[in-house]
GUFILUM-803257 format. One record per atom (N, C-alpha, C, O): residue number from 1; residue in one letter; atom name; x, y, z. Coordinates in steps of 0.1 Angstrom, whole numbers. Atoms other than C-alpha are relative to their C-alpha. Example, Ala and Ser with C-alpha at 12.3 -4.5 7.8 and 13.67 -1.06 7.14 Angstrom:
BEGIN
balo | papa | logu | X | Y | Z
1 | A | N | 9 | -12 | 0
1 | A | CA | 123 | -45 | 78
1 | A | C | 9 | 12 | 0
1 | A | O | 19 | 12 | 7
2 | S | N | -9 | -11 | 0
2 | S | CA | 137 | -11 | 71
2 | S | C | -8 | 11 | 8
2 | S | O | -3 | 22 | 9
end
This chain:
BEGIN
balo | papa | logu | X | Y | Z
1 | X | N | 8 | -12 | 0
1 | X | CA | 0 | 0 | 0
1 | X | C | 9 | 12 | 0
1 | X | O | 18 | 12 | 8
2 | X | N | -6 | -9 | -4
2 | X | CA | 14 | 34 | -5
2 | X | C | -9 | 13 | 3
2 | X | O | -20 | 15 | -3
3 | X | N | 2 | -11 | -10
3 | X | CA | 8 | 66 | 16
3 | X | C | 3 | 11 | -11
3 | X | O | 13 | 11 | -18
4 | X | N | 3 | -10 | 11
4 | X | CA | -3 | 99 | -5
4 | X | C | -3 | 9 | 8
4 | X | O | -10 | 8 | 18
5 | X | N | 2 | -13 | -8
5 | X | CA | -1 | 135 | 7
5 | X | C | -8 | 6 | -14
5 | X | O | -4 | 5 | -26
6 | X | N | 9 | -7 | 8
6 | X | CA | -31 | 155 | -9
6 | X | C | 9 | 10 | -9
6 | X | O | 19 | 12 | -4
7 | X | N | -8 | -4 | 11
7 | X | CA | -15 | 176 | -42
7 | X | C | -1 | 14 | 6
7 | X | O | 10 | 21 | 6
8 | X | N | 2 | -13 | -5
8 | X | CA | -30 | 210 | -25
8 | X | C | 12 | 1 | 10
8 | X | O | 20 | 10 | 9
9 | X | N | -15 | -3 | -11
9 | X | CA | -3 | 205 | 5
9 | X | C | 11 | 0 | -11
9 | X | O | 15 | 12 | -12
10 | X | N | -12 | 2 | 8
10 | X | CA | 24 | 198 | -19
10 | X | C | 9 | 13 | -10
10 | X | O | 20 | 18 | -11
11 | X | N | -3 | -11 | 7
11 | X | CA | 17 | 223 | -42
11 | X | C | -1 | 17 | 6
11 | X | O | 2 | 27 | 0
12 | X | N | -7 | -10 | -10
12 | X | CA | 18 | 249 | -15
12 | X | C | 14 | -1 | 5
12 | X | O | 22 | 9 | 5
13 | X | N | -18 | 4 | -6
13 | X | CA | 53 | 235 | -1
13 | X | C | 9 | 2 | -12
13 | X | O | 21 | 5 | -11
14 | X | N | -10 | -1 | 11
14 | X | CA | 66 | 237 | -37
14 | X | C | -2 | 15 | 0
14 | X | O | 8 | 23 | -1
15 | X | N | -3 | -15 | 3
15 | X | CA | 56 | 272 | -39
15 | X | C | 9 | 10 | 16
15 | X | O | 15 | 20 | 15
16 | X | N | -8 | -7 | -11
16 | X | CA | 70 | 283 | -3
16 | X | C | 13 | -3 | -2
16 | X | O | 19 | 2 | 8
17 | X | N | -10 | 2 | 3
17 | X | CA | 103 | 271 | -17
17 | X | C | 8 | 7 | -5
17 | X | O | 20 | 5 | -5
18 | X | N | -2 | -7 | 10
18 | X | CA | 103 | 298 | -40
18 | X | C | 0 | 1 | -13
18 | X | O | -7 | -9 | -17
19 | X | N | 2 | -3 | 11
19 | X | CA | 105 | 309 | -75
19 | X | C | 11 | -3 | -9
19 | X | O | 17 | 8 | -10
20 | X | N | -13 | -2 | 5
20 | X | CA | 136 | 300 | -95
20 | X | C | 8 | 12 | -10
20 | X | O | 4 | 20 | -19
21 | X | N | -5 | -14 | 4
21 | X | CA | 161 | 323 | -102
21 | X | C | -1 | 2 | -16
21 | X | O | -5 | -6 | -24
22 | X | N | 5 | -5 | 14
22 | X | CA | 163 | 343 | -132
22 | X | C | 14 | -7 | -11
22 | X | O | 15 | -7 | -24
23 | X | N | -9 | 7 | 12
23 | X | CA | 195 | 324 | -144
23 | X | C | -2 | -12 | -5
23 | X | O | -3 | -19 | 6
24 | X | N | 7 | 13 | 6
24 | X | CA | 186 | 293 | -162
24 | X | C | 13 | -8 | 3
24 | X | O | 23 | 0 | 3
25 | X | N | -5 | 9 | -4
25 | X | CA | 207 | 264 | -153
25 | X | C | -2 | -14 | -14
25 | X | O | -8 | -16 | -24
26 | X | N | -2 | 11 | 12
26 | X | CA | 215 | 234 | -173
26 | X | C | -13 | -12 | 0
26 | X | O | -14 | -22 | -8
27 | X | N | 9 | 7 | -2
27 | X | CA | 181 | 221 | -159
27 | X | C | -13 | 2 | 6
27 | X | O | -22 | -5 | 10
28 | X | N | 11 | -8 | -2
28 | X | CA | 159 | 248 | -151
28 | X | C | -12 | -1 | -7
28 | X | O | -22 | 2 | -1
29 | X | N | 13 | -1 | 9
29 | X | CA | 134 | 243 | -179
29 | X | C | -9 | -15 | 6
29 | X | O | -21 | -17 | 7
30 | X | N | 11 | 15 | -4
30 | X | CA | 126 | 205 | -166
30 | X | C | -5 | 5 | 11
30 | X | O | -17 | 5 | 11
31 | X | N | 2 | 0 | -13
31 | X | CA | 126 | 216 | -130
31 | X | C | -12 | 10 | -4
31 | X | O | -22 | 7 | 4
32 | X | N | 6 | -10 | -1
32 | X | CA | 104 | 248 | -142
32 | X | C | -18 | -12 | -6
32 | X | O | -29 | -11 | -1
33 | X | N | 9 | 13 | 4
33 | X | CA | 81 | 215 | -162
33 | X | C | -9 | -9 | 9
33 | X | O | -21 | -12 | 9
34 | X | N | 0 | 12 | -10
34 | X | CA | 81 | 193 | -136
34 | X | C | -12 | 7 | 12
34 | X | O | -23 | 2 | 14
35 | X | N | 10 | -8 | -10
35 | X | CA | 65 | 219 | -109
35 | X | C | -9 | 4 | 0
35 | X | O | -16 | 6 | 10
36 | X | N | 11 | -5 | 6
36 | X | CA | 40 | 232 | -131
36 | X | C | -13 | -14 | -2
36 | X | O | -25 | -14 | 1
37 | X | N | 9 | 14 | -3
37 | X | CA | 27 | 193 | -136
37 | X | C | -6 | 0 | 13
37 | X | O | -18 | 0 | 15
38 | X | N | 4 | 0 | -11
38 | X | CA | 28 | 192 | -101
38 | X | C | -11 | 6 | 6
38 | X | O | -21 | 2 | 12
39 | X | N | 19 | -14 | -4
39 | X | CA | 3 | 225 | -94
39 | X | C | -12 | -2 | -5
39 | X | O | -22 | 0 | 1
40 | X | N | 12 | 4 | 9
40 | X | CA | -18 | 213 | -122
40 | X | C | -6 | -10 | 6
40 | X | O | -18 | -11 | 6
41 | X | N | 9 | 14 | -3
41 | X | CA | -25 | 179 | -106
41 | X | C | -3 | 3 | 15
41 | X | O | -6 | -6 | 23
42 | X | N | 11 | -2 | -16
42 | X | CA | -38 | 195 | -71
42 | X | C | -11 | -5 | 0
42 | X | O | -17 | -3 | 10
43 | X | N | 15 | 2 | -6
43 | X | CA | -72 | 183 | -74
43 | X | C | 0 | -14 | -10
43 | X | O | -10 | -20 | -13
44 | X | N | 1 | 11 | 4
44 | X | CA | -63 | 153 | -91
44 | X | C | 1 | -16 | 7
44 | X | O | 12 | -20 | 6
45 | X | N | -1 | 8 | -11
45 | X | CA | -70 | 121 | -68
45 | X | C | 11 | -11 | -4
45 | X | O | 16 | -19 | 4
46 | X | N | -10 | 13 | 3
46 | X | CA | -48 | 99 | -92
46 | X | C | 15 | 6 | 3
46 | X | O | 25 | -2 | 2
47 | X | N | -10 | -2 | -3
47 | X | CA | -20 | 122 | -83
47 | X | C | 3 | 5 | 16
47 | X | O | -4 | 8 | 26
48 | X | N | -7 | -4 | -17
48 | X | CA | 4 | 132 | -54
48 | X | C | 11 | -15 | 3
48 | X | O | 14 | -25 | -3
49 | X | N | -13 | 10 | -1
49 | X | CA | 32 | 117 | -35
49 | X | C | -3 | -11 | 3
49 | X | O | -15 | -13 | 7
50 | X | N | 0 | 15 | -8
50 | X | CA | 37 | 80 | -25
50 | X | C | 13 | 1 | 3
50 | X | O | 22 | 9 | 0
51 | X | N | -12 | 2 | -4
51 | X | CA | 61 | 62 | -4
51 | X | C | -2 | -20 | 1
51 | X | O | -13 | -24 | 5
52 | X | N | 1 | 15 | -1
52 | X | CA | 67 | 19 | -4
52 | X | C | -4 | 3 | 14
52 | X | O | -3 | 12 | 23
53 | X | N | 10 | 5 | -12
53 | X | CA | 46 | 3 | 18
53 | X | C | 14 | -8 | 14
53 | X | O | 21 | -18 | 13
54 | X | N | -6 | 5 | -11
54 | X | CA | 65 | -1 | 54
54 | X | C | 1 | -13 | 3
54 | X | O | -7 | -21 | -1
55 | X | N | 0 | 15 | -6
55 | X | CA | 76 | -32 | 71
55 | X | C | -8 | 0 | 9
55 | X | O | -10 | -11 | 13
56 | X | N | 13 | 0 | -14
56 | X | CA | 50 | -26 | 99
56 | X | C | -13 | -7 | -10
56 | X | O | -19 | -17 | -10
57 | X | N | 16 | 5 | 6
57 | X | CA | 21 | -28 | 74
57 | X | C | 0 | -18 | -8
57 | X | O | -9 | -26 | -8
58 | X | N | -1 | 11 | 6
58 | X | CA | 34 | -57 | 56
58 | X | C | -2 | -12 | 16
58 | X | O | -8 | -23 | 16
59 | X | N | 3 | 12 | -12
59 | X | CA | 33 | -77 | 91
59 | X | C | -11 | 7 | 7
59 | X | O | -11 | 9 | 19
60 | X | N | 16 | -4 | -5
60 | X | CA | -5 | -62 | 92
60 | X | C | 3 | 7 | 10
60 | X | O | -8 | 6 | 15
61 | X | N | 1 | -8 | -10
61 | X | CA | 3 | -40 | 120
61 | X | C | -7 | 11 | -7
61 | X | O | -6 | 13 | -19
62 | X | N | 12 | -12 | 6
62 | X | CA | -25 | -8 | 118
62 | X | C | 7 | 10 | 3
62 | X | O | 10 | 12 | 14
63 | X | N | -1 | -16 | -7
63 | X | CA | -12 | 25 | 117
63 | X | C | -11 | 8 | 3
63 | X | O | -22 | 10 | -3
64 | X | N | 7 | -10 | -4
64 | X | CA | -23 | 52 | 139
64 | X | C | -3 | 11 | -9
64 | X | O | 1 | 10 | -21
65 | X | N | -1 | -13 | 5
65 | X | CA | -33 | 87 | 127
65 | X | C | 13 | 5 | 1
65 | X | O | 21 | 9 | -7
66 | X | N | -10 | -9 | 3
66 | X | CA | -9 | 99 | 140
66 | X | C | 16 | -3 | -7
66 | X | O | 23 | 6 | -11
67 | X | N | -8 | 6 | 7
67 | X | CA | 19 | 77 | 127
67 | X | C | -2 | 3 | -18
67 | X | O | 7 | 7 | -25
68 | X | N | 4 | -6 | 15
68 | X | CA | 2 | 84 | 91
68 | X | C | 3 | 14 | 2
68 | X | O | 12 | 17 | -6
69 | X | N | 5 | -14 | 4
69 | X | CA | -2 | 122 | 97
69 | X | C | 23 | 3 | 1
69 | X | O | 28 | 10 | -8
70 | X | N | -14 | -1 | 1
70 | X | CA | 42 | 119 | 106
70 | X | C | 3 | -5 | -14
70 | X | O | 5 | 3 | -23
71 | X | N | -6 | 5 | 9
71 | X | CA | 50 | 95 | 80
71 | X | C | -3 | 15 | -17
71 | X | O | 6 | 18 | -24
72 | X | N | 5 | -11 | 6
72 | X | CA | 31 | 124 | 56
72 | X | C | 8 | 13 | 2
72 | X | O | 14 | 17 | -8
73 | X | N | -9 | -11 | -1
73 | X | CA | 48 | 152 | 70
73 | X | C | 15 | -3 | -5
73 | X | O | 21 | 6 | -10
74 | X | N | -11 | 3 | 3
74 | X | CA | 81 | 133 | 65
74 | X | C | 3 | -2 | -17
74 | X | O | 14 | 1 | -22
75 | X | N | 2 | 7 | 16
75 | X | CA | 76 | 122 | 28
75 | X | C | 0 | 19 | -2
75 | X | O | 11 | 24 | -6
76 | X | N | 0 | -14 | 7
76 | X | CA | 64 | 163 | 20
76 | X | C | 16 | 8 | 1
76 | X | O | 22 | 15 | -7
77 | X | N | -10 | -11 | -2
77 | X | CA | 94 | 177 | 37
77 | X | C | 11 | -8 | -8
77 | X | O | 20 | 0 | -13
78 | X | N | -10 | 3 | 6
78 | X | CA | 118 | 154 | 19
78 | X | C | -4 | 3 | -13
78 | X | O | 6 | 7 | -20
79 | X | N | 2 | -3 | 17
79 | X | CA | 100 | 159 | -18
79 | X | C | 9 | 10 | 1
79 | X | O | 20 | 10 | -5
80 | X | N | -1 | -18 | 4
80 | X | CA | 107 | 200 | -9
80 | X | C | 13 | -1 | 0
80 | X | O | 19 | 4 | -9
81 | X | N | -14 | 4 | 1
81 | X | CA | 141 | 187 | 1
81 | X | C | 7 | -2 | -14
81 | X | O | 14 | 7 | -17
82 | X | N | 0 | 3 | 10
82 | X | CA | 146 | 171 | -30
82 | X | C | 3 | 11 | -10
82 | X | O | 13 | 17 | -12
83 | X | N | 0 | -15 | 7
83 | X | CA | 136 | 199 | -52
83 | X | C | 11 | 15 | 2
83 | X | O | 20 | 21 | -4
84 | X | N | -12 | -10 | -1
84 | X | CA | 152 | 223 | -34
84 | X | C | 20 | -5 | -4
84 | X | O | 29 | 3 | -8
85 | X | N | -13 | 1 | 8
85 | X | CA | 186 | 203 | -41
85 | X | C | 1 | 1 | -14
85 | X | O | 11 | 6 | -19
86 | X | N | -1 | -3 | 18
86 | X | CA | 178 | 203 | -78
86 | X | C | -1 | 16 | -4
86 | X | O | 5 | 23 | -12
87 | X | N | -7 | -15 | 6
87 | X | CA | 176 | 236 | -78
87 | X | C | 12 | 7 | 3
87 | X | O | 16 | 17 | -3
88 | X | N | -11 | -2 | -9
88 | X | CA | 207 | 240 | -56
88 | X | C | 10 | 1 | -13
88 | X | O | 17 | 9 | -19
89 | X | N | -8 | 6 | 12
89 | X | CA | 223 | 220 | -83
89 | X | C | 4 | 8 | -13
89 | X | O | 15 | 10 | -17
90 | X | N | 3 | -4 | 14
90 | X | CA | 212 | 235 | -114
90 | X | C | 6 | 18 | 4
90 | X | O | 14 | 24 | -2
91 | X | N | -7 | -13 | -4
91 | X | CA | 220 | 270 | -98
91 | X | C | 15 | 2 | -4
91 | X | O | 20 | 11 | -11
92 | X | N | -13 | -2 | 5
92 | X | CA | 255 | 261 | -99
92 | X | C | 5 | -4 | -12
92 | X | O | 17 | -2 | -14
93 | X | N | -3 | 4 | 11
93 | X | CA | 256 | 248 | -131
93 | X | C | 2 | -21 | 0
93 | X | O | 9 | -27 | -9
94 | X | N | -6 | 17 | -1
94 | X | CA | 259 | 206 | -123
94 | X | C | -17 | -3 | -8
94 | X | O | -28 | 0 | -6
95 | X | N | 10 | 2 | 11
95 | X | CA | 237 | 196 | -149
95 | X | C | -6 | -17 | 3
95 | X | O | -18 | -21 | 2
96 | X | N | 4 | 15 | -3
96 | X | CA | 240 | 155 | -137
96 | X | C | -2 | -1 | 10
96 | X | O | -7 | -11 | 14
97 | X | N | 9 | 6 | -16
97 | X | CA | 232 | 160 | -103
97 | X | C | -10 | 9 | 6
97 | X | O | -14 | 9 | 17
98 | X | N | 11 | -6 | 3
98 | X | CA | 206 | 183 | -112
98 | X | C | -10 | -10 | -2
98 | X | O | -19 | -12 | 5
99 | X | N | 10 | 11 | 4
99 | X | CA | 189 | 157 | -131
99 | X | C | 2 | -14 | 12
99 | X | O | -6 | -23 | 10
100 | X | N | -3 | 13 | -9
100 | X | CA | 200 | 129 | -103
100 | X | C | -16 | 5 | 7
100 | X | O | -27 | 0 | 8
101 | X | N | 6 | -3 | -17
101 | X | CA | 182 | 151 | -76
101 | X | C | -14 | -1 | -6
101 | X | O | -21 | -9 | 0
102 | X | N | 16 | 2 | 12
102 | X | CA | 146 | 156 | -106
102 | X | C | -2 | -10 | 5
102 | X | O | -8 | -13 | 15
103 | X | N | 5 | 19 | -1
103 | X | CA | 146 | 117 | -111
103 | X | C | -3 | -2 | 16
103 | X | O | -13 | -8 | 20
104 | X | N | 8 | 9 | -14
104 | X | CA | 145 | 112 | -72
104 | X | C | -15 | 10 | -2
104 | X | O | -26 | 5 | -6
105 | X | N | 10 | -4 | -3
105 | X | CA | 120 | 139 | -68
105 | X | C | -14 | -6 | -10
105 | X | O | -26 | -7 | -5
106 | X | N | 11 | 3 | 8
106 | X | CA | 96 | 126 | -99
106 | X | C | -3 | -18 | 2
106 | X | O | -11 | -25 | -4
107 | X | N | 4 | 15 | -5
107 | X | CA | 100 | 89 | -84
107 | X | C | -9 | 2 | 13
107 | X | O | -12 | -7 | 21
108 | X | N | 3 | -2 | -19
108 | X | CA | 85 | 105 | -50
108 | X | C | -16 | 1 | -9
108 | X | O | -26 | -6 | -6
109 | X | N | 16 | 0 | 4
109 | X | CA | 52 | 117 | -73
109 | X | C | -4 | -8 | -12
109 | X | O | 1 | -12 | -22
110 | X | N | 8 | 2 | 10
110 | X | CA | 26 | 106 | -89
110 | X | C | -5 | 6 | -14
110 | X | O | -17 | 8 | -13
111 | X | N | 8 | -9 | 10
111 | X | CA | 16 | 124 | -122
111 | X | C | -5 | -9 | -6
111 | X | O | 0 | -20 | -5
112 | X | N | 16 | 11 | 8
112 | X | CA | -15 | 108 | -142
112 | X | C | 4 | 1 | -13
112 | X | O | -2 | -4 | -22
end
């Protein structure tokens, strides 16, 4: 089973991240692609993040709420994480660990 943060949280956390800068980077244009998917699929239920299904659930143990509402918070702050290194990246010009940092972040979402 995987665990999904609503697209409205997300795509608020990507915009409190900021705007990228005005110098284009060797990977600005995907990263500028990539974010815009993301805003667009806020009300989309087949999208948003996932994360593999825990070893707890696999030995049927029930998560709590509030174990869900952490695991959720942990998953959002690492996408933003994510992101924000791709932009880190591309800022300085690293064009391959630009795109390394993208690929994780677009394995974390869903898009339809």
């Amino acid at each position: 089973m995987h665990r999904r943060v609503t697209p409205a949280l997300l795509a608020a956390a990507i915009l409190c991240l900021g705007i990228a800068s005005a110098q284009a980077g060797p990977c600005s244009s995907e990263i500028a692609w990539f974010e815009q998917k993301v805003r667009q699929s806020a009300g989309n239920p087949y999208a948003g993040l996932f994360a593999p299904q825990s070893i707890d659930a696999q030995l049927n143990y029930q998560p709590t709420k509030a174990s869900v509402r952490q695991s959720q918070q942990q998953l959002r702050a690492t996408f933003a994480a994510t992101l924000a290194r791709a932009r880190r990246l591309d800022a300085r010009g690293d064009g391959a660990g630009c795109e390394q940092a993208l690929d994780a972040a677009k394995r974390m979402y869903i898009l339809p």
